[in-house]
C-alpha positions as CSV (number, residue, x, y, z in Angstrom):
1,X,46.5,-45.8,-95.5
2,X,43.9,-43.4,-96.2
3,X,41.2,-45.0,-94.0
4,X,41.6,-47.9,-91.2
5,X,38.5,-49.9,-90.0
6,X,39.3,-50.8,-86.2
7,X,37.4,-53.8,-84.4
8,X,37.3,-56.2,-81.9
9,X,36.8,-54.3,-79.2
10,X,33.1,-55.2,-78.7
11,X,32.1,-51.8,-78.4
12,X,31.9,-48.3,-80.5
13,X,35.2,-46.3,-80.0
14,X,35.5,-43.0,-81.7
15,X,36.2,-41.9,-85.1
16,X,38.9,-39.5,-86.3
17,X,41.3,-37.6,-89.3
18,X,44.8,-38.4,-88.4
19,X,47.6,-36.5,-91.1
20,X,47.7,-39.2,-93.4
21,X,50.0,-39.6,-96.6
22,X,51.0,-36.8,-99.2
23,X,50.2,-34.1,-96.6
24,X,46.3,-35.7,-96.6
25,X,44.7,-37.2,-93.7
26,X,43.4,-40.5,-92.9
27,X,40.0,-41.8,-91.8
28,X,40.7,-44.0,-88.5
29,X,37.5,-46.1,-87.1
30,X,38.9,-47.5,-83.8
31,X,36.0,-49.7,-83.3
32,X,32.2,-50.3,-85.3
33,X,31.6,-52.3,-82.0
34,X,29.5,-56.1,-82.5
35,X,27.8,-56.3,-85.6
36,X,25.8,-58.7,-85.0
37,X,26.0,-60.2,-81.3
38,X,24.9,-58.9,-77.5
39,X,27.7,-61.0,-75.5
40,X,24.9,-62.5,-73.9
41,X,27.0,-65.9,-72.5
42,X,29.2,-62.9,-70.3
43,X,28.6,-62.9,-66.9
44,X,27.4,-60.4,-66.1
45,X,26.8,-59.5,-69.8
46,X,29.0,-56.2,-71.5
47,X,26.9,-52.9,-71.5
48,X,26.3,-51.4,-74.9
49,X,27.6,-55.1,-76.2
50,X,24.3,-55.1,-78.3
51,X,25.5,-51.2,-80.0
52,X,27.3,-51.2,-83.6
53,X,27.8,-49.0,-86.2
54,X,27.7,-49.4,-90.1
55,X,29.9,-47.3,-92.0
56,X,29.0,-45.8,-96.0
57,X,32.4,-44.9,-97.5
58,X,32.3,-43.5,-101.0
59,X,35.4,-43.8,-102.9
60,X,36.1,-42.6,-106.7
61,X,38.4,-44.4,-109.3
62,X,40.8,-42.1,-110.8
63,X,42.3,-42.4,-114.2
64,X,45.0,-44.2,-113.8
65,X,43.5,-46.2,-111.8
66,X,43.9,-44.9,-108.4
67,X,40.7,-45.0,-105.8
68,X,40.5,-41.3,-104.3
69,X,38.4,-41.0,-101.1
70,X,34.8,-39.2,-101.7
71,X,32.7,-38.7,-98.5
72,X,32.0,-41.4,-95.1
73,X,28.5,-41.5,-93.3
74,X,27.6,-43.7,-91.0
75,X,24.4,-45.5,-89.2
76,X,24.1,-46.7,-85.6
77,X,22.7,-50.1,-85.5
78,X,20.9,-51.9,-82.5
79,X,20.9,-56.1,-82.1
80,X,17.8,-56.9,-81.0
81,X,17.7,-60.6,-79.5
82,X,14.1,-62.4,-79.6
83,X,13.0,-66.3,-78.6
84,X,13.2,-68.4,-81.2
85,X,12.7,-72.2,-80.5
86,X,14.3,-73.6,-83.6
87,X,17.7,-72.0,-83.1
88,X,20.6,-74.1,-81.7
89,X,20.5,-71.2,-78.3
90,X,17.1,-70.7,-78.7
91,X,17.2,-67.0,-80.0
92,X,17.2,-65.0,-83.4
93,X,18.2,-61.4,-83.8
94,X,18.0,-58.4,-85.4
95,X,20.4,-55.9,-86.1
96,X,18.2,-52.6,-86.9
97,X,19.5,-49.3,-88.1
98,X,18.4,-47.3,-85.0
99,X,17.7,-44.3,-86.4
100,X,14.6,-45.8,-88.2
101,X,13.2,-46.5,-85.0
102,X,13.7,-43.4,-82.5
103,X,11.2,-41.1,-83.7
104,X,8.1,-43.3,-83.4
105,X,5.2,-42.1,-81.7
106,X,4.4,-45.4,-80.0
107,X,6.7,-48.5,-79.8
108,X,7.5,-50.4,-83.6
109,X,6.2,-53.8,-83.3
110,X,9.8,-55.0,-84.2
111,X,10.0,-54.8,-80.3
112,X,7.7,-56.9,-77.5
113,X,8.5,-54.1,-74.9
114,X,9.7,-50.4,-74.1
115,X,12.9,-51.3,-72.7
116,X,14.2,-53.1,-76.0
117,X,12.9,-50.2,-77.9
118,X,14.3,-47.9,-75.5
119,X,17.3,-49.8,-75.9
120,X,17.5,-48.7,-79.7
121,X,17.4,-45.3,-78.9
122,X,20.2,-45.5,-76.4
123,X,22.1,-47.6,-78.9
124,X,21.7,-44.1,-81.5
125,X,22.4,-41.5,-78.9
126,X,25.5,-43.5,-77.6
127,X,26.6,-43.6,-81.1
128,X,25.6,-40.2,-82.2
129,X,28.0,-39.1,-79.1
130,X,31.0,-41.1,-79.6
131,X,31.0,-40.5,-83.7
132,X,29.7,-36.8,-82.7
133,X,29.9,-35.0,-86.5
134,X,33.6,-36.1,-87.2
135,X,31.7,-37.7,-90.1
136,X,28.3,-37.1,-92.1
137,X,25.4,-39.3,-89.5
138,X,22.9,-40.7,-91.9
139,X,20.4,-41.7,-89.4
């Protein structure tokens, strides 16, 4: 394989270039962590749960037809969870690409108080330090 997308794990794990076929390397994501959940039902609820990653792989079609590996970035994401009284749990989320988010001057209105936003922010810098620069960050 030339890249492997890991998962289940609930959480981020690290990314890394393992020797791969033909003398090449591979592309190994352990974990992108929840896409799209917080865990909340845990008791007590999994830290960082509420932490993802998307990944942006750009592969190349060859000639004859194979797909040739280009470039990889990726974007930490953040699930937001908000009241919402006509869902079966009675919440909604949002999964937000962090990055967007940690530079504000004062609090996005996507968020009703600091701690959520500051939440975001945590959710990029724990990304940021588990992905590190293995592969391009794109925000």
């Amino acid at each position: 394989a030339d890249i492997i997308l890991g998962n289940h794990s609930h959480c981020v794990q690290p990314v890394e270039w393992l020797p791969g076929k033909d003398g090449g390397q591979a592309l190994v994501f352990y974990s992108l962590g929840n896409f799209f959940a917080d865990q909340y039902l845990l008791n007590p609820p999994i830290p960082k749960t509420e932490f993802a990653v998307l990944v942006d792989i750009e592969l190349c079609m060859e000639e004859g037809g194979a797909a040739e590996f280009v470039s990889a970035g990726y974007r930490p994401t953040f699930t937001l969870k908000y009241k919402k009284q006509d869902s079966p749990n009675g919440l909604g989320y949002y999964m937000l690409p962090a990055g967007d988010y940690i530079a504000a001057e004062q609090m996005p209105d996507v968020f009703t108080r600091n701690s959520e936003w500051q939440m975001c922010k945590d959710a990029f810098a724990h990304v940021r330090k588990i992905f590190g620069d293995v592969i391009t960050p794109l925000g």
